[in-house]
N, C-alpha and C positions, 0 to 999 in steps of 0.2 A: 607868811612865808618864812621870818626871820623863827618862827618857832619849829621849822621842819625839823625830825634828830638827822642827827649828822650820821645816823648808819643808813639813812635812805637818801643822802646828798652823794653826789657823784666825787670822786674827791682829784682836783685839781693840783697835784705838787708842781712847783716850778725850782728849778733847780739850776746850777752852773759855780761860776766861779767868782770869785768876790767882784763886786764892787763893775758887774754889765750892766746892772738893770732890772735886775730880777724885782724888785720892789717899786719899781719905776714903770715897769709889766703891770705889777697886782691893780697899783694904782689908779692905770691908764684905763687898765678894763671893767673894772668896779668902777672909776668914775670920783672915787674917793682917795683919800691920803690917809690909808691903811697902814701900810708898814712907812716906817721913816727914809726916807731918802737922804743920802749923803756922798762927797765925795770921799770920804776917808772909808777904806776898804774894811770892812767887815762889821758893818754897823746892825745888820741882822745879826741877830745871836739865837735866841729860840724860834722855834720855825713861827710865822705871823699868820692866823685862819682869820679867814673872812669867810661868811653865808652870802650867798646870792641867789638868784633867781635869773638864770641866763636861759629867756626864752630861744626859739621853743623848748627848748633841752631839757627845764624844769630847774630845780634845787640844786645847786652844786656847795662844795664847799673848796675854795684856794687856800694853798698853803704855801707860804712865800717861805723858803729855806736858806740857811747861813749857807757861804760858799763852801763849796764842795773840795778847796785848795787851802782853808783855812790853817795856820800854822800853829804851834806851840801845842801847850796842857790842854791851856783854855779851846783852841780851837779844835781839838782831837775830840774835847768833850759837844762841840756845835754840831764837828761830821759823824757823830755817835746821834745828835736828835735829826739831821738831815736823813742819816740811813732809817731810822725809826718812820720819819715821814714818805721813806720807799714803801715801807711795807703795807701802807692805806692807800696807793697812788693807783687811782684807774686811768688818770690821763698823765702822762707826765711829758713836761714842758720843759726844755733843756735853752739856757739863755744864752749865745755867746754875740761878743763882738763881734761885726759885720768880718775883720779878717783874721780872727784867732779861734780855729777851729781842731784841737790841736787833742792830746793824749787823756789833757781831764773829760772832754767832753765827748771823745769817744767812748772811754770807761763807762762813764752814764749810758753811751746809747747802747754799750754791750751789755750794761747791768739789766738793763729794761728789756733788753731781747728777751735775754736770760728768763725774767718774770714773765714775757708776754704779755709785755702794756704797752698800748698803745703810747705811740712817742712824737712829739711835734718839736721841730730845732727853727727856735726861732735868732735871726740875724738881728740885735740890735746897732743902735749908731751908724744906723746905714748912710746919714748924711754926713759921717768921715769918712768911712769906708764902702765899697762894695762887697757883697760876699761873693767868694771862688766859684766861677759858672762850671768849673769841672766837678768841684763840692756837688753844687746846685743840682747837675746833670745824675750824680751819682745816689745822691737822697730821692730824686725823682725817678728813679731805675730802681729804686729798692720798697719805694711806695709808703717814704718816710713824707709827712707832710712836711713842710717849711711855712716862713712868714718873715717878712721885712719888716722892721720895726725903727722908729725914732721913737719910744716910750714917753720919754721926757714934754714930747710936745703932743704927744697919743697920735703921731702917723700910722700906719698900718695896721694900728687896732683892729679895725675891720676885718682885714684879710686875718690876724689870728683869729678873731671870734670864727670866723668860719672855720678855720681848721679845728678848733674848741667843736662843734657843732656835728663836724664830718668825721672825730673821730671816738668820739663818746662810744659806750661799750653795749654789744648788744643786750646783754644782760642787765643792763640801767634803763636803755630805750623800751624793751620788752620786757617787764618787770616780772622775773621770777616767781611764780607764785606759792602765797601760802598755805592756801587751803580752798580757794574756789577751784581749781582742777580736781580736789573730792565731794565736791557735794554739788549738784545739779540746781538751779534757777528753781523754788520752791520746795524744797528738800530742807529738814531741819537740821540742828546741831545743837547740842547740850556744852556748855563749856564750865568746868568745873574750877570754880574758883576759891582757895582757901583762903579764909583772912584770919591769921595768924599777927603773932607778935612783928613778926618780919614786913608784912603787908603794907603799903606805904597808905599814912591815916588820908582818907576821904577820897581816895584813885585809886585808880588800878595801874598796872605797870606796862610796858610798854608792849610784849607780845601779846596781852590778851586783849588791848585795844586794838591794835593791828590788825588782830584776829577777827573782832566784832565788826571793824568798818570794810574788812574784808568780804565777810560776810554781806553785809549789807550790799555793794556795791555788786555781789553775784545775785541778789533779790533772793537769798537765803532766808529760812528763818534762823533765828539764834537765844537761845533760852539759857541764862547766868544762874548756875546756884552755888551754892557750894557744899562740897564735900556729904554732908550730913542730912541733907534734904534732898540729893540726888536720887533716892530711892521711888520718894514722894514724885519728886519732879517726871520722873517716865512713867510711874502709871497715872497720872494727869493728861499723858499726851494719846491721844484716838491713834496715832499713826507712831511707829517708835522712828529714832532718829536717827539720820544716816550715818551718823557720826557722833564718838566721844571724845572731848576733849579734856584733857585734867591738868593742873599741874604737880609735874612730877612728883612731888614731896607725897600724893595724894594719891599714887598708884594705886597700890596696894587692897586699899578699898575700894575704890574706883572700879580698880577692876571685879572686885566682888559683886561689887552693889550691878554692874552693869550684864546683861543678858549676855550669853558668850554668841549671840548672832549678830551681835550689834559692832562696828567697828572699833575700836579706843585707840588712841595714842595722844601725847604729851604736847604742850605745847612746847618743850623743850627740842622733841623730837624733827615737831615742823618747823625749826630754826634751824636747825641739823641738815634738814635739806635744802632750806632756804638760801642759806650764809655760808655753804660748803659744801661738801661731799658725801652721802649720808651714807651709797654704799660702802666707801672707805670708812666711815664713823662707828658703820655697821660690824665690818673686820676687826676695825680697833676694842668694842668690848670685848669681843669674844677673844680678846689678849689679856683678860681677867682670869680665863682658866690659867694663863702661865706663871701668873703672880703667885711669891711665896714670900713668908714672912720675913722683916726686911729688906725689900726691895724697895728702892725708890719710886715715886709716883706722885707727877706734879698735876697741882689743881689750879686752872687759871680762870680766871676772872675777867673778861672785859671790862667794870664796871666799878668804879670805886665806893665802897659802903663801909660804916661802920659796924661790926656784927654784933647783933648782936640774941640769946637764946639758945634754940637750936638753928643754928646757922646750918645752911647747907652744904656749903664748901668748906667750914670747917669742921663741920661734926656730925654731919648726916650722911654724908657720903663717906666720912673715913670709918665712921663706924661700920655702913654697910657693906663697907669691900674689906674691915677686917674680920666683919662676919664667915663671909664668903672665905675670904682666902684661908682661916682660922688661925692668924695670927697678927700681928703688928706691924704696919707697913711704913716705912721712913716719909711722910709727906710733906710736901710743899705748896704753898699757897703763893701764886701771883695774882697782882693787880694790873689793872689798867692798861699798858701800853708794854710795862716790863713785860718780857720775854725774855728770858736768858738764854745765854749762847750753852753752850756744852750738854746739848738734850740727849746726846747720846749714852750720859748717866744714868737718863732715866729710864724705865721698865713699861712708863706708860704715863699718854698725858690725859687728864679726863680736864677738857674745856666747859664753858657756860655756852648758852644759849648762844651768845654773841650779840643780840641785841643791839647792843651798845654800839658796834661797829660794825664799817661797813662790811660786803662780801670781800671785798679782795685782801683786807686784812687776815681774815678768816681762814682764804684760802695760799695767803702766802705762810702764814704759820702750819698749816695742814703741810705745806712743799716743804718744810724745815724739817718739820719731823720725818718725812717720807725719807728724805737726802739722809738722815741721825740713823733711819733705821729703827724710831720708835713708833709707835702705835699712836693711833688720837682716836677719841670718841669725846661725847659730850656726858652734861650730866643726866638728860635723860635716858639716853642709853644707858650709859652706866646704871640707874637706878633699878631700870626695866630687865637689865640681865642680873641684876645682884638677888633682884625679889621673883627671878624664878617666871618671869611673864613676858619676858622678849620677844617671844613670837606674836605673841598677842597684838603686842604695842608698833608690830611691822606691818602688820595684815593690811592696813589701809595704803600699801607701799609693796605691790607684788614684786618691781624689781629687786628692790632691797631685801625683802624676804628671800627672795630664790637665792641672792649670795648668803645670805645666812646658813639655809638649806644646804645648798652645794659645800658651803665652807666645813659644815659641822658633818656632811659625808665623808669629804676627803679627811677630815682630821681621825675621822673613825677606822 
């Protein structure tokens, strides 16, 4: 359990103002002494994760957050990692004192309309105070859950776990799928795997296991080779396979070596649709025709790694888009969690897989861009339209194809 990744945990933020409870929450609910507890206000400072296993619900992960009223440098720099911890939040939990329900805490509950997350306002210190029954009346008219809490002593736990339970996101409960809605209960798949410099020694990386126990769990077959023995590998097979998978880096050939009857696309591609929006992903390459030399054009990263060879994010993909473009494109490389504000700079963002994190991250940075006005795709897309086989790499994704189709009409 404690090894689930955190982009298939549900992700729990709790949030409010110094010095309710909110850490007095994590603790009560996990059952642990997670984040530190204190009376001196502001004793969170970077947000506090915990993994758990909150049946039935499955894997989550809580993120206990500095207050959201925190003062000074220092505390400007806490509600800069608070905000950061909005952007991963599928559940978010708003903590006030049973009678202080007041401008920070509606801020938060308008910030999360805004996102569209699910929101639970729980009343601590209920045994000093009551909470406001016209509050009460009002959250319950708007179909905001509530919960009465004495955290300190774990009263009302309960009643939150249930709202935790009742408001989990449909797309966690019915897991999005990656690739058993293409391939049918004994149907095969070829998955092409390169092991390169970059390749991590004695495993594989996180979507093409995904991939395989995905497989598996549809009673698929699934056949690993890679790149250079893929030729071999299909005329070995009496029945050809309903599907090719490759990773990106690997198109080019892939798509050679592969029969043009047989389906192909990336495993970059089914994280595209997995972790996001893929016909929007879809729009987003085809804003590589508008690129011209010098334009800005940021590359992000979920994931933090040391690069090193032909890295892809830094030199395979800039190479190929200033092939395409036929000239030299100003780029940027983000990591991890950064995301910077002023994207309306940029000309175009080409993302990772995403892997690394979960959907609502994915898709709150996709809402950033859309608000900028800038374009987003990922890296296999990008890859698949720079080498000229984009259509090819959507075939297995009629919807997505048709907006391709229709898009590349109208532009005509």
């Amino acid at each position: 359990m404690q090894k689930t990744p955190k982009s298939l945990r549900c992700h729990i933020g709790i949030f409010g103002r110094r010095n309710v409870g909110k850490s007095s929450l994590l603790n009560a609910i996990t059952r642990q002494n997670v984040s530190i507890v204190s009376d001196l206000a502001g004793t969170t400072t970077d947000p506090v994760e915990k993994p758990m296993e909150l049946l039935p619900l499955g894997p989550v992960l809580f993120i206990d957050t500095a207050g959201i009223d925190d003062i000074g440098a220092l505390g400007e720099m806490r509600i800069r990692k608070t905000r950061q911890a909005m952007d991963r939040t599928d559940i978010a939990v708003i903590v006030a004192d049973a009678n202080q329900f007041g401008e920070f805490e509606e801020l938060l509950l308008q910030e999360f309309r805004d996102r569209h997350i699910a929101t639970i306002v729980v009343f601590n210190k209920t045994d000093l105070h009551e909470p406001d029954v016209m509050l009460l009346n009002r959250f319950k008219e708007e179909k905001i859950k509530t919960a009465a809490t004495v955290a300190c002593h774990g009263s009302g736990i309960l009643e939150f776990r249930r709202a935790l339970l009742e408001s989990a996101p449909e797309d966690f409960v019915n897991n999005l799928p990656l690739i058993n809605d293409l391939v049918a209960p004994g149907e095969s798949v070829i998955l092409v795997i390169p092991i390169d410099k970059e390749a991590p020694k004695g495993r594989l990386i996180m979507p093409q296991v995904q991939t395989i126990r995905e497989l598996l769990d549809n009673d698929s077959f699934c056949l690993v080779t890679k790149e250079r023995e893929l030729r071999a590998a299909l005329s070995n097979l009496k029945t050809p396979p309903r599907l090719v998978v490759t990773d990106s880096q690997a198109f080019l050939k892939v798509s050679a070596d592969t029969p043009p009857e047989i389906l192909l696309t990336s495993f970059s591609i089914l994280f595209a649709r997995r972790q996001g929006d893929l016909t929007e992903m879809v729009k987003g390459a085809m804003a590589i025709d508008d690129l011209h030399p010098g334009d800005r054009v940021m590359i992000a990263e979920s994931c933090s790694h040391h690069p090193i060879g032909e890295d892809i994010g830094r030199v395979k993909i800039p190479r190929w888009l200033t092939q395409y473009v036929g000239g030299r494109l100003d780029i940027t490389v983000t990591q991890g969690r950064d995301f910077p504000d002023g994207l309306s700079e940029y000309k175009l963002v080409v993302h990772c897989g995403s892997c690394m994190f979960n959907r609502r991250i994915m898709l709150t940075r996709m809402l950033r861009c859309r608000e900028a006005g800038v374009p987003i795709t990922n890296y296999g897309l990008t890859i698949a339209y720079t080498l000229g086989i984009f259509e090819r790499a959507l075939q297995p994704f009629p919807a997505a194809l048709q907006v391709y189709k229709e898009t590349e009409n109208m532009a005509v």
